[in-house]
FIROKE-358221 format. One record per residue (C-alpha): residue in one letter; z, x, y. Coordinates in steps of 0.5 Angstrom, whole numbers, padded with zeros to 4 digits, always signed. Layout:
AZXY...
//
This chain:
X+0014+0011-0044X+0012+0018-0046X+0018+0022-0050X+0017+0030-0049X+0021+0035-0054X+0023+0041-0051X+0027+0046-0056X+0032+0051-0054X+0033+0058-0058X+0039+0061-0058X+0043+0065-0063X+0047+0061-0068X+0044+0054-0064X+0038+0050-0063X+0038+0045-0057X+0034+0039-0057X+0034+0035-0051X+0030+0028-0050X+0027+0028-0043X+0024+0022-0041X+0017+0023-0038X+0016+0018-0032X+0010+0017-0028X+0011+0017-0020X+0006+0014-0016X+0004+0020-0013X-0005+0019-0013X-0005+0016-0006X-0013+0014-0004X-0014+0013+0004X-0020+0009+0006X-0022+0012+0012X-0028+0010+0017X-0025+0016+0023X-0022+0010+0028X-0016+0011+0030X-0013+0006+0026X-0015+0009+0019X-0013+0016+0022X-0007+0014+0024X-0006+0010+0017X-0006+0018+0014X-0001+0020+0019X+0005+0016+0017X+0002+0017+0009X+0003+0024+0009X+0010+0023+0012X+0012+0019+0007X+0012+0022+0001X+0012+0030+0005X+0017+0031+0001X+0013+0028-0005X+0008+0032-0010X+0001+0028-0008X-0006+0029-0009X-0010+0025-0003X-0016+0022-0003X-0020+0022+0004X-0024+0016+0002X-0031+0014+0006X-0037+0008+0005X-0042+0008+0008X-0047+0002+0009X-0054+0003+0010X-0055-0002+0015X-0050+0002+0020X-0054+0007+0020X-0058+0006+0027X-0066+0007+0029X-0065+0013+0033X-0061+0016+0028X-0067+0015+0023X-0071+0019+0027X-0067+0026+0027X-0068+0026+0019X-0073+0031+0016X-0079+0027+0013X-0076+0031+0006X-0068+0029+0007X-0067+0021+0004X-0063+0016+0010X-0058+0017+0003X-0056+0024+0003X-0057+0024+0010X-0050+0019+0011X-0046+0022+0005X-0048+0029+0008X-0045+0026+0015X-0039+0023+0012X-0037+0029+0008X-0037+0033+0014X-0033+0028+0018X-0028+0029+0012X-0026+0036+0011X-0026+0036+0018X-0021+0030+0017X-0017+0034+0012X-0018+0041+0016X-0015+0038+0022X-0009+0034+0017X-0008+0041+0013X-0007+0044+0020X-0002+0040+0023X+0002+0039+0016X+0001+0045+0012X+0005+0042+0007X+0003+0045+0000X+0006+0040-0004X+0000+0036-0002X-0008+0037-0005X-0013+0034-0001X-0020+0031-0004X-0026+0028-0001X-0030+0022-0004X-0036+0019-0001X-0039+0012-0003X-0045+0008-0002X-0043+0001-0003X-0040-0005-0002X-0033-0003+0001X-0029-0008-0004X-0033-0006-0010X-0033+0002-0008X-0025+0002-0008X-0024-0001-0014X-0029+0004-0017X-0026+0011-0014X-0019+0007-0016X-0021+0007-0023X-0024+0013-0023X-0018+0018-0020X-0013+0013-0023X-0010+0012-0016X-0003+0010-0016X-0003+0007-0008X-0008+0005-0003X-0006+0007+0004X-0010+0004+0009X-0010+0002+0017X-0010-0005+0020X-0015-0008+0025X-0013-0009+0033X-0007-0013+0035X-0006-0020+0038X+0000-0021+0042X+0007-0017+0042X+0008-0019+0036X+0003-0020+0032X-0002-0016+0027X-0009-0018+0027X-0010-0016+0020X-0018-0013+0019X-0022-0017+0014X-0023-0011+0009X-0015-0010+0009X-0014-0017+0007X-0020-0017+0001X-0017-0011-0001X-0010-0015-0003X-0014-0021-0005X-0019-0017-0010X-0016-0010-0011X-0012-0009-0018X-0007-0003-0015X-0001-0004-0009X-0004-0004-0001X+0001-0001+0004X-0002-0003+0010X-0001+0001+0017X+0000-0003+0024X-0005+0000+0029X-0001+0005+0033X+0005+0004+0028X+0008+0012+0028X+0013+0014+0022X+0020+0012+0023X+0023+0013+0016X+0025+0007+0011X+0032+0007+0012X+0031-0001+0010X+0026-0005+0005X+0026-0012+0006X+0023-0015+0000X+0020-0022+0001X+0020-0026-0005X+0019-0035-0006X+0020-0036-0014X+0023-0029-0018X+0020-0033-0024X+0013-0032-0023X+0015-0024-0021X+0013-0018-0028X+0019-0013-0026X+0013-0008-0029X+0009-0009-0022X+0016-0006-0018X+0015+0002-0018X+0010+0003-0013X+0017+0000-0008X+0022+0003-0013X+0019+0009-0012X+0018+0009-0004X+0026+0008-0004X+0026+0014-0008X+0024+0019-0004X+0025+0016+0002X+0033+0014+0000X+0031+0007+0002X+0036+0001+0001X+0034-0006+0000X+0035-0013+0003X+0031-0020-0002X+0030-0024+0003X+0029-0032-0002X+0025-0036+0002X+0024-0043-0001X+0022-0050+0004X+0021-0057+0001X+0016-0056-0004X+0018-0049-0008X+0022-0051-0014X+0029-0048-0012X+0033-0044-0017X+0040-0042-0016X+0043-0036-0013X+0046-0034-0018X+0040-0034-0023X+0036-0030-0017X+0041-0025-0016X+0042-0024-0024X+0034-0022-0024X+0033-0017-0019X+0040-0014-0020X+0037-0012-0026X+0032-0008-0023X+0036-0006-0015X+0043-0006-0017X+0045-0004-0009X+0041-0009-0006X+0043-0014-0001X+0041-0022-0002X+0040-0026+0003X+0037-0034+0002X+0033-0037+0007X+0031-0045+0008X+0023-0045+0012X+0017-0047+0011X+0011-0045+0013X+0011-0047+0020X+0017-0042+0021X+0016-0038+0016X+0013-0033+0020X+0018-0033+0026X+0025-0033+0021X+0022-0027+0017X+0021-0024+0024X+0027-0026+0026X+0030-0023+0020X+0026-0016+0020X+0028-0014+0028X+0034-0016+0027X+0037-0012+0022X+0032-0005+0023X+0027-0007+0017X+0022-0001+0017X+0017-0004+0012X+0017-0011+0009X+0015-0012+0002X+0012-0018-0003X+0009-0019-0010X+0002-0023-0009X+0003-0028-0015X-0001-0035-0016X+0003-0041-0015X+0008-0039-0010X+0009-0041-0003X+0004-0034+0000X-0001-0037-0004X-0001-0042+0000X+0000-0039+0006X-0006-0035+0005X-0010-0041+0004X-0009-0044+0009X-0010-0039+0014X-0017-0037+0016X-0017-0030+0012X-0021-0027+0017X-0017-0028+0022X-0010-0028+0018X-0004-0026+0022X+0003-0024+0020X+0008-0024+0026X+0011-0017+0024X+0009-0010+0027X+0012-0006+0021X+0008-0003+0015X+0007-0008+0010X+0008-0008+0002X+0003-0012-0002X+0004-0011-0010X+0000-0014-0015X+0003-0018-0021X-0003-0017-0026X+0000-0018-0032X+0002-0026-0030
//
């Protein structure tokens, strides 16, 4: 952590004060293909942090199989099927952000255009890196009953394989405010509390308060409540513990109970090896994963561990 030294000159006195520079989360990258789940992924980014300074990146990529035969045959004999995709998407994007800068004409809000020909998983990592995005914002495919979020391939392959933090957005899913956090954790132990800030920093600017939900079944490793609650107090003081027996069988149902019964608006969790979501997330069949709750949904990456 950076210190900063910022000198006062007075008559008689000289002032030094230590001010400490802390980095926000504030570089938020939005992949975007223009459907209506991706845009409204947008909507509820720029709602969450309005009051925040942010620098977006509208992120686009392209494939070259996506692009069809009839599509071909409009393109010049001197234009590249390449150039003629970025150049398609480009538009798409500043129309995107036109439309965004009109509705929200928020100046604390710096909109920028990335377009990519790639992998989609490798193309996130690499514009990641390369704008240090802080958070990836993103939308969720489709539904699958009332309750149920049908979570798309590349949303789950980007918690899988991504190195940064993944908010993602149910399809239809409007901004509410994030009165309420829960976060969702089945072994404290395994958790680098460095890998917190991207939800320490949503409960800043959204003044959010906090509920741990402790999940454990037959085959976690159980730890005292007192153990538990001595760890995380040291990073949410005010936070409200509950502890919850389960199993993978229910889980899904007592999160849900939990979430609409105390007016969760965003449920969060730190993807840890050897923990009873590593599980989970084996069992299920990854393409078509669903989680039984219709709010956003907070996965951290715990990279250190």
């Amino acid at each position: 952590m950076q210190l900063t030294f910022v000198i006062f000159s007075m008559p008689l006195f000289l002032y030094i004060y230590f001010v400490q520079d802390t980095k926000f989360m504030n570089k938020i990258l939005l992949p975007t293909d223009f459907s209506e789940n991706s845009i409204n992924a947008i909507h509820y980014a720029l709602e969450l942090f309005k009051n925040t300074h942010c620098d977006f990146y509208f992120f686009n990529v392209q494939k070259a199989s996506s692009y069809i035969s009839g599509d071909m045959m409009t393109v010049s004999s001197t234009t590249s099927v390449y150039q003629t995709l970025i150049d398609e998407a480009q538009k798409s994007i500043s129309q995107l952000i036109s439309d965004m800068k009109s509705k929200y004409r928020n100046n604390k809000h710096l909109f920028h255009s990335v377009v990519d020909y790639d992998d989609f998983i490798d193309a996130v990592n690499q514009v990641s890196e390369n704008h240090n995005i802080d958070l990836i914002i993103m939308g969720t495919k489709g539904a699958s009953g009332l309750k149920k979020i049908l979570f798309g391939s590349n949303t789950v392959k980007i918690m899988q394989r991504s190195n940064l933090p993944v908010l993602a957005i149910p399809s239809g899913y409007s901004f509410q405010g994030v009165e309420k956090i829960a976060f969702v954790n089945s072994n404290f132990k395994l958790i680098n509390t460095n890998n917190f800030k991207p939800l320490e920093d949503i409960m800043t600017v959204q003044n959010s308060t906090l509920d741990i939900l402790h999940l454990s079944d037959q085959r976690q490793e159980g730890y005292s409540q007192e153990e538990a609650q001595d760890f995380f107090n040291t990073i949410f003081k005010e936070a409200k513990h509950e502890f919850i027996n389960t199993s993978i069988e229910t889980m899904y149902d007592d999160v849900h109970d939990y979430i609409v019964n105390n007016n969760i608006k965003v449920l969060a969790m730190v993807d840890k090896k050897h923990s009873f979501f590593e599980r989970l997330f084996k069992i299920q069949d990854i393409q078509r994963f669903a989680f039984n709750i219709d709010i956003p949904f907070l996965v951290m990456r715990n990279t250190a561990l």
